[in-house]
C-alpha positions, 0 to 999 in steps of 0.5 A: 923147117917150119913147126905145125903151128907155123904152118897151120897158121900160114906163117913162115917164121925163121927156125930159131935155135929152141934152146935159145927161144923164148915162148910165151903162153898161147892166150885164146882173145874173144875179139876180132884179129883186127881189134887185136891188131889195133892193141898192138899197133896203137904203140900210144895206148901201151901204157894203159895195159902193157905191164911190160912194154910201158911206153914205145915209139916209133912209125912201124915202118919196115927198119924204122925203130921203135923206142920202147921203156921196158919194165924191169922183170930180172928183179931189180925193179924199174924200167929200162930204155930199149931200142930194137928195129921193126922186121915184119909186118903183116897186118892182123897176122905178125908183128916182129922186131928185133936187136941187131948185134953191133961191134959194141953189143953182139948181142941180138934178138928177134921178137914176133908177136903172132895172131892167129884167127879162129872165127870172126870174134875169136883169135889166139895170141902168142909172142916168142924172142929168139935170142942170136948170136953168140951170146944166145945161149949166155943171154937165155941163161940169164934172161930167160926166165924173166922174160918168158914172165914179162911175154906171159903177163903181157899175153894175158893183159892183151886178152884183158884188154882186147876182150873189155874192148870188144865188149863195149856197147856200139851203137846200143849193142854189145859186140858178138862175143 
């Protein structure tokens, strides 16, 4: 089953388990889906507004890696290195990648990171992490929390970002707003 907003947004997104998704806050971005796309696939330029994924790494090419230095929200302060491999791509629309449990870790996860455009300067954003497996449940109990913060301060710091971008004088004009 898809939800409406999946539909209405003409994704197909898995039917995660909502007792074990983690959402963040939908955020209204007063820039163009592309430029919003741009942030997100501009995996250098994550440390300049990313409070959470400081550093990342990797081609985004479907089952290519991507290395990411995590801020730690859980309170212990620091950050944290993370590997997960990208799953979707679809260009201005979604941009997923996910954990894969292993004989080591059975733990596992899915991030998507969805925009949905509004008008020409005027997109909406949210990200959600599915946790999977056997562990989900355990893993939401204890993660959860923090990591629905760290997707929340994340969306937030996108639409700062994406809309003093789309702000910036071209050409001796301001971009429509």
């Amino acid at each position: 089953t898809i939800s409406k907003e999946q539909w209405m947004s003409g994704l197909s997104l898995p039917d995660y388990d909502p007792n074990t998704l983690v959402r963040s806050i939908t955020v209204d971005i007063y820039a163009p889906a592309g430029l919003v796309w741009d942030i997100l696939t501009d995996l250098d330029g994550y440390g300049l507004w990313n409070p959470f994924c400081v550093s990342a790494v990797s081609t985004l090419e479907i089952g290519a890696p991507i290395e990411m230095v995590l801020a730690d929200y859980s309170g212990s302060g620091g950050t944290f290195p993370n590997t997960e491999y990208v799953c979707a791509v679809i260009p201005e629309r979604l941009l997923s990648w996910e954990l894969r449990a292993t004989a080591d870790s059975p733990r596992a996860a899915r991030r998507d990171q969805v925009i949905d455009t509004v008008a020409d300067n005027h997109c909406r954003y949210y990200s959600t992490d599915a946790f999977l497996g056997e562990l989900a449940h355990e893993i939401m109990a204890g993660q959860g929390a923090w990591v629905k913060q760290a997707f929340d301060d994340t969306a937030l710091a996108l639409k700062k970002h994406c809309e003093q971008l789309a702000a910036v004088p071209t050409g001796g004009q301001t971009a429509a707003m």
